[in-house]
N, C-alpha and C positions, 0 to 999 in steps of 0.2 A: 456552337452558340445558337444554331438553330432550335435547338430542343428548351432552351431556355426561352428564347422569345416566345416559341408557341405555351409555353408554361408563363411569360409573363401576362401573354396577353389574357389566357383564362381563367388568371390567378384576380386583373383588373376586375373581370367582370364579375369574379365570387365576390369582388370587396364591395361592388352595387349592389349586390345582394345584399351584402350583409347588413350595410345601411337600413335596408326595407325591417330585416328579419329580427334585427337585434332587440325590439322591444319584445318580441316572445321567444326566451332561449330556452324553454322549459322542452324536455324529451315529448317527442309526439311518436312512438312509435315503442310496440314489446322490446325489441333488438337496441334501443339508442342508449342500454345503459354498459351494453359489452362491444356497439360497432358507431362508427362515425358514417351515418349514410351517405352525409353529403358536405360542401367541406363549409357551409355553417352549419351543419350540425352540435348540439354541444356533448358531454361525455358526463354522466354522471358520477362522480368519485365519492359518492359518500357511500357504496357498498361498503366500503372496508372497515372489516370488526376493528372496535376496541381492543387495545393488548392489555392484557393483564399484566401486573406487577411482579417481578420476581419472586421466588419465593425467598423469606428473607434467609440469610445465612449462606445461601447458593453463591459461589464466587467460580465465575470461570476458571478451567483447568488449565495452569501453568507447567508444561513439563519438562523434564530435563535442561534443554537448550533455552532455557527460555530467559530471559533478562530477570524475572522474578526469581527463580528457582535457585542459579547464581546469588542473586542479590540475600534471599533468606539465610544462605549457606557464610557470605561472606561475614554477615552481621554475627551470625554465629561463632567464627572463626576470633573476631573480634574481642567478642564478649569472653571467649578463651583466656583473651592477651590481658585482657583486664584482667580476670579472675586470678592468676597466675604473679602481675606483678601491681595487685592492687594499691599499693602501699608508694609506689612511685608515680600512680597517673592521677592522682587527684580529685574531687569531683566534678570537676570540668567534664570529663570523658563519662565517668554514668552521668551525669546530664545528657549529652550528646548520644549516647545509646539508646538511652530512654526515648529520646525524640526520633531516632532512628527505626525502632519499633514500633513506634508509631506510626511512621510513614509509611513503613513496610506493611502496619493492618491496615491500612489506606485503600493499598493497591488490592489487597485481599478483599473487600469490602464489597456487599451484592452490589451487581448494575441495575440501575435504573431502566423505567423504560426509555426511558430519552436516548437510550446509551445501543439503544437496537432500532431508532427512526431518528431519518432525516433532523438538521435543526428547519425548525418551522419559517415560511415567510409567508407577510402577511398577506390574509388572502384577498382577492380580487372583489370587484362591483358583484361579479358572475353567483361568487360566493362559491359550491361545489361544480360550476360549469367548466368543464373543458372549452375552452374556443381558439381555433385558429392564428396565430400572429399574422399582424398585418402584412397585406399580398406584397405589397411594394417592397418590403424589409425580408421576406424571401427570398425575392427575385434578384435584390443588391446582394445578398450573401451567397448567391447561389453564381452570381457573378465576379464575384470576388474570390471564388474557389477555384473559377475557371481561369481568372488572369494569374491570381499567387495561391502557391499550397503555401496553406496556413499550416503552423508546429502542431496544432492536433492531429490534422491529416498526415501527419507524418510521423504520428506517434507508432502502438504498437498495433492498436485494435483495429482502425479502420486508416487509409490509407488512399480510397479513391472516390475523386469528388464525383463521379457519375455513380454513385450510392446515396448519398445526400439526396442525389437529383430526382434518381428514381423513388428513394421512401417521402419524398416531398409529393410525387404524381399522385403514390399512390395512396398517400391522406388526404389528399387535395380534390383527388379528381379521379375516385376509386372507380373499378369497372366493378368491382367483387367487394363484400361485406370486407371492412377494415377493421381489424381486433385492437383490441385494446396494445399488444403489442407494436404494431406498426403505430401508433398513434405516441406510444412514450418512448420508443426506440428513435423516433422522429425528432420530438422536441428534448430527449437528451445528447442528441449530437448538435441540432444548435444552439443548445444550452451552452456546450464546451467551445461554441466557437463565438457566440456573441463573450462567455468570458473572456477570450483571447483578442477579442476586440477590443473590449472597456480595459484590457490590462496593458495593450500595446497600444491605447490612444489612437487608433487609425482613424481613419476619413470617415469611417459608417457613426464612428463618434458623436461628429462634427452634424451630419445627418438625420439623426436619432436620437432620443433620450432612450438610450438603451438599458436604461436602469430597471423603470418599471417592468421592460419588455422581460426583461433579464428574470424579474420576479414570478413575471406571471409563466414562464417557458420552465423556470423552476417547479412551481405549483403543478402544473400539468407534469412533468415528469413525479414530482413524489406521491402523486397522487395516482399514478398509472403503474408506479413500483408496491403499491401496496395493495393490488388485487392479486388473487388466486389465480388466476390466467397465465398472467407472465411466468408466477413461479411455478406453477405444477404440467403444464403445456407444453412440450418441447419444439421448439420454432426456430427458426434464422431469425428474426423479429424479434421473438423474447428473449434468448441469448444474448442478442446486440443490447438489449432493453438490461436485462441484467448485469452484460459487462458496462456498463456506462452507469449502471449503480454501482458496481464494486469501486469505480475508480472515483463516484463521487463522494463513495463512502469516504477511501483512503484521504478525499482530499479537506471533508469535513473532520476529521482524525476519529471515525467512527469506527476501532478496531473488530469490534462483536457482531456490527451492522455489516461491515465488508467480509468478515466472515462467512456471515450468513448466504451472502451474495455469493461469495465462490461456492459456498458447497451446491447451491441452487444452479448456477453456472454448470459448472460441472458436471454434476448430474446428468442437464441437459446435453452436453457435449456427448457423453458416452450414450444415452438414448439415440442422439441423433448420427451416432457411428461419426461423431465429427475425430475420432482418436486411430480410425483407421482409414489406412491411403485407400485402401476398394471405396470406400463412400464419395471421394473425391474421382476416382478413374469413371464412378457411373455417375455422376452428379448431371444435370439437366436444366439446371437453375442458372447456370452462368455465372455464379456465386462461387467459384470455388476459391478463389484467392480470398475472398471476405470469411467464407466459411474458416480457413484453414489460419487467419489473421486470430479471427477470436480465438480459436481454440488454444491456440498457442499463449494469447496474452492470457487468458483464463489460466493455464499451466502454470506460468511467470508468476502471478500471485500467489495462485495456490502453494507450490511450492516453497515462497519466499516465507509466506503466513505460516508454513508446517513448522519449520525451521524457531522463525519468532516466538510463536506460544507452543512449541513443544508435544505437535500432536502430530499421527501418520497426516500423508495429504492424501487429498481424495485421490489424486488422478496415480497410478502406479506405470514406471514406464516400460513394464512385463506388457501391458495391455495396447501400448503404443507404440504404431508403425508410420504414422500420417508424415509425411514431410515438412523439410521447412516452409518456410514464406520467400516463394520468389525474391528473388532480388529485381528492385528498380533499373529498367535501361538508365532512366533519366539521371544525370550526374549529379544532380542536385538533392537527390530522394536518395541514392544508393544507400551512404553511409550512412543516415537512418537505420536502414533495410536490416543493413551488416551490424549496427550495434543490436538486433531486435534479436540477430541469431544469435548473438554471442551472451544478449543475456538471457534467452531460450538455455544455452548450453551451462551460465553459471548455476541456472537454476535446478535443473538437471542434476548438478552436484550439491548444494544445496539439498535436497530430495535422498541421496544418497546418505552424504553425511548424517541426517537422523536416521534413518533405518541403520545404519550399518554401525553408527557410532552411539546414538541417545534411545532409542526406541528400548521397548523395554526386554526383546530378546536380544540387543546386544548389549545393553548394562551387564548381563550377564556371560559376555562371550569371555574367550581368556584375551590377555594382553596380548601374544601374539600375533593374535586373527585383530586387532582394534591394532594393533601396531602396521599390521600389512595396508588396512584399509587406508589409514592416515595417509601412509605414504604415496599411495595411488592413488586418493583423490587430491594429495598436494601435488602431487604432476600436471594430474589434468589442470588444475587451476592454474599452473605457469603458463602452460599450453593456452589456457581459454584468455590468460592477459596478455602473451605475445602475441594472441589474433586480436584482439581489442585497439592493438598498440598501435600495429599493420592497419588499421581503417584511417583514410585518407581525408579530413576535415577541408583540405583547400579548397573547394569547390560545393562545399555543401549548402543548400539553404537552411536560412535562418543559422547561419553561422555560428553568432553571439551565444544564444540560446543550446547548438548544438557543443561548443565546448564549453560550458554551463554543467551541461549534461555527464561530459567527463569526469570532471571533478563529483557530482555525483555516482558515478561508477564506481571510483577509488574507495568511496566511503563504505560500497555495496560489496568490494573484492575484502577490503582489509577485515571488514567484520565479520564476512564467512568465511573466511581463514584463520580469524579469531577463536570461532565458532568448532571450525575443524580441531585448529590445535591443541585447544582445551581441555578436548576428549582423547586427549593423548594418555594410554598406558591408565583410564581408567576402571578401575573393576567395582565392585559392589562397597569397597570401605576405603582406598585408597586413589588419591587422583594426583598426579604429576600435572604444574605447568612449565614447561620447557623454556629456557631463552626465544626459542623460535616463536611462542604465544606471543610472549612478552610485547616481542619485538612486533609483529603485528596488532597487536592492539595498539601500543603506540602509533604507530604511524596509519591505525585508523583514528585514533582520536586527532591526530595532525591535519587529517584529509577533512574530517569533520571541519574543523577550523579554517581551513581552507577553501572550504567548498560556500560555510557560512559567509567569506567575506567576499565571493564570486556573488552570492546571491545579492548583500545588500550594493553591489556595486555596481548591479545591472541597472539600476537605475528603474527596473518595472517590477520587480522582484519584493518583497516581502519576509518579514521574519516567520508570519506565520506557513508562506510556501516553504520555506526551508524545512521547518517544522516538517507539516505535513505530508511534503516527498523527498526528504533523506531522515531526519531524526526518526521519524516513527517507522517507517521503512526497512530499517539495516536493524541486526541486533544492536544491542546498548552494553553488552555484558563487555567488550573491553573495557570501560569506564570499570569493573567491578575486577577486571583483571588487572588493571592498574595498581587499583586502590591494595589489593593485595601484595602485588610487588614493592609499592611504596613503604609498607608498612613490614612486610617481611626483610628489606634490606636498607631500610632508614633512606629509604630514598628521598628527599629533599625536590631532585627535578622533578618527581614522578608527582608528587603533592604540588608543584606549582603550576603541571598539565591537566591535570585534576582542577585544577581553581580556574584556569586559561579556560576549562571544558565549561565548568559551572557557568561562569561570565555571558557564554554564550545562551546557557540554557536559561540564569537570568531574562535575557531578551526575550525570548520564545515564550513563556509559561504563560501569559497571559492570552496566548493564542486557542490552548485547550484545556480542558480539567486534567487530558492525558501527558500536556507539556506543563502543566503546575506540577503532578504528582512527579514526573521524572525532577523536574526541579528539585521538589524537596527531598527525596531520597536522595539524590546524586551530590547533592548542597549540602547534605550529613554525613554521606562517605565521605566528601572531602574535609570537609571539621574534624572528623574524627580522625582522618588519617592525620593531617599534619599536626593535630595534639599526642597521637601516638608516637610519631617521629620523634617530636619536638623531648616528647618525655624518653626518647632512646628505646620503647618497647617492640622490641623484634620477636615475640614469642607467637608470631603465627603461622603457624607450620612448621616445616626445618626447611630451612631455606640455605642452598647450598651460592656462598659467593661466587666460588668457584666457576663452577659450574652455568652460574646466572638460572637455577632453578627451583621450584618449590613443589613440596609435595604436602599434600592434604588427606589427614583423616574425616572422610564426608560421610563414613557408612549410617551413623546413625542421624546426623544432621539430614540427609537424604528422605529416610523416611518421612522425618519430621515436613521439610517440603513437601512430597506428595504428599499427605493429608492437608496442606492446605493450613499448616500453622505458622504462626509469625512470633516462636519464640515463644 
């Protein structure tokens, strides 16, 4: 607590300054539009170019594994079933197809620029000025990290509050020119922690009008992510500054933005030899736990993001030897620590699975070698959920919150096993899905449902957090492996899981354009399937009862996916 008071006390006296200084916040100085000299200093953020508009017709590339890719194929499989027994289903169902292709050009549709920046808040008196939050609302959070670890601090990327303390000295009270990095790496971790403030109503509440403050710590981080510095620079600083954009993208539901942020991350990671243990055994920084914390959660996206839209991941684990992330002595941090390795390791398989099963030299492998793969990466994953099982919650902090978080795991296991299974025994014009898919998508879309009514029952929790970190999160392709079982064996329950799914996605849609659009596709699957039922049409696939299996002609519907048509 000593290192705090000498930081409150000098933090007092910057706030007398600032009083004097704040009628001219204008840069006085070559250097004050890339360093913060002094800690009223202000930061100029209007360097950053204008983006230009997409070019129009350009729609991100959705591949194989990917919830689109599925989704085009299903609709197709569909419109099969119509063609074949048109005469029985009415125009109800081309209605509902029609609207279904629609949705489906939706998702296909070029991104704006909105869709690669931040959403906007509005801006400050300062206008483009960077400044400092107030000394005193530092100094309370930076003592509040010391009495309780807060759930951010004990998430994946950072972990320990004498990090906070020290990137607070060294914006505050630099001995050396401060880059633009330490300045938004700074105000994006208390960005994450005044949210967890205002979301758990604590005492700093009561305090503060944390709202404003909340805005303006916002502004200074989007505004410090959108220089050339952070992205092209390889730093501890800009790494931390980039992972705290990735994960603000994820939480804004800004999939292309967060994208952009891991491959930028990344990048960084492998320049700064963060992927191999030698960088760690000669490190000199004292940093090696924070070091080896990002690189790890940078991985955990990346890989999860490969899997979701369908592209190799940056980071290959041919090239990685770096260890895990210690584990906390502290009882209360541990099983944190332990869920953080175990989803380092799902992700890992994750990673696997598309190279070995969707990439596009193994669409091409034979059945055998996609048959051995399956199998050995569904080991591993019993393996990685009986170590998940073993992590001991009785003692953890942030309890609530931490088996909150289980239930979001279940959602993350059953869809990349979803994920995995799908790719069972398929080759370039024929694809099998097994009872065993079935049976895991189901009981992802259950965990889904399950995890939804954890979140609204937290009582801090939000439909759009659900949203944001599990819905868009986890694949969505069970939802499209349903809808095909439902419809291949007149399934009835399968169409009322389908509607139980929708209901939730209902709630959600008004959260983002990315949870409207899943609405409306997924809200048409299900129309359509239980009008196919209803009319008896099982003509999708051949679908063995027996069995509880279906196999699909996809060779030339494939094609049609990669180019990026909808029908």
């Amino acid at each position: 607590m000593e290192r705090v008071d000498v930081l409150e006390k000098r933090l007092g006296e910057v706030e007398n300054k600032r009083l004097v200084e704040a009628e001219d916040p204008q840069p006085r100085g070559a250097d004050y539009r890339t360093t913060l000299e002094s800690p009223m200093g202000g930061l100029r953020a209007d360097v950053v170019p204008s983006m230009a508009e997409p070019t129009a017709g350009t729609s991100p590339y959705q591949g194989h594994s990917s919830f689109d890719d599925l989704s085009i194929q299903a609709a197709e499989f569909a419109k099969q079933a119509t063609d074949i027994e048109r005469h029985q289903d009415g125009p109800d169902v081309e209605t509902t197809l029609d609207t279904l292709r629609l949705a489906l050009r939706d998702t296909k549709s070029t991104p704006s620029t909105a869709d690669y920046e931040f959403n906007r808040v509005q801006a400050t008196s300062h206008g483009s000025i960077i400044l400092p939050l107030p000394a005193n609302l530092i100094i309370a959070i930076l003592q509040h990290i010391k009495k309780q670890h807060p759930v951010f601090l004990s998430s994946y990327a950072i972990n320990d509050p004498a990090l906070v303390e020290d990137l607070s000295r060294q914006v505050y009270f630099p001995t050396n020119a401060v880059t633009i990095g330490h300045i938004t790496a700074l105000h994006a971790v208390l960005y994450f922690l005044l949210r967890e403030h205002i979301t758990l109503s604590t005492a700093l509440c009561k305090d503060y009008d944390l709202k404003p403050l909340l805005d303006k710590c916002e502004q200074n981080v989007n505004s410090g992510l959108e220089t050339y510095d952070v992205f092209a620079v390889p730093s501890f600083e800009n790494l931390l500054a980039l992972t705290m954009g990735m994960i603000k993208a994820q939480e804004e539901t800004k999939p292309l933005l967060c994208t952009t942020f891991i491959s930028a991350a990344a990048s960084q990671c492998q320049r700064l030899g963060y992927h191999r243990e030698i960088t760690y055994r000669n490190d000199q920084t004292g940093r090696r736990e924070h070091m080896r914390r990002l690189f790890w959660t940078v991985y955990v996206f990346d890989k999860n993001m490969s899997l979701l839209q369908g592209h190799s991941s940056h980071m290959q684990d041919f090239e990685i030897d770096a260890k895990y992330p210690a584990l906390s002595p502290i009882v209360g941090v541990r099983p944190w620590d332990e869920s953080f390795i175990v989803a380092i390791k799902l992700a890992r398989i994750q990673g696997q699975i598309y190279n070995n099963l969707y990439s596009t030299m193994a669409i091409k492998s034979s059945s055998p070698d996609r048959e051995q793969h399956i199998n050995t990466l569904q080991a591993n994953m019993h393996e990685v959920r009986a170590e998940f099982q073993q992590i001991d919650p009785s003692l953890v902090n942030h309890r609530q919150i931490f088996v909150l978080s289980r239930k979001h795991w279940d959602v993350m296991y059953y869809s990349t096993l979803t994920s995995l299974l799908r790719g069972s025994l398929m080759t370039g014009s024929v694809a099998r899905i097994s009872t065993q898919c079935f049976h895991a998508a189901r009981l992802c879309l259950q965990s889904h449902m399950q995890c939804f009514s954890g979140y609204l029952d937290s009582g801090f929790l939000e439909d759009k957090d659900y949203a944001n970190w599990v819905l868009h999160c986890s694949s969505f392709s069970s939802f499209v492996v349903i809808f095909l079982h439902a419809v291949a064996g007149s399934r009835m329950d399968d169409v009322e899981l389908l509607d139980d799914m929708v209901g939730i996605l209902h709630k959600c849609q008004a959260s983002s354009k990315t949870s409207e659009r899943l609405f409306q596709v997924c809200g048409t699957f299900a129309k359509l399937a239980r009008q196919l039922v209803e009319a008896r049409n099982s003509c999708v696939g051949t679908y063995s009862r027996q069995q509880d299996s279906l196999q699909l002609d996809i060779g030339v519907h494939r094609s049609e996916a990669m180019a990026g048509e909808t029908m």
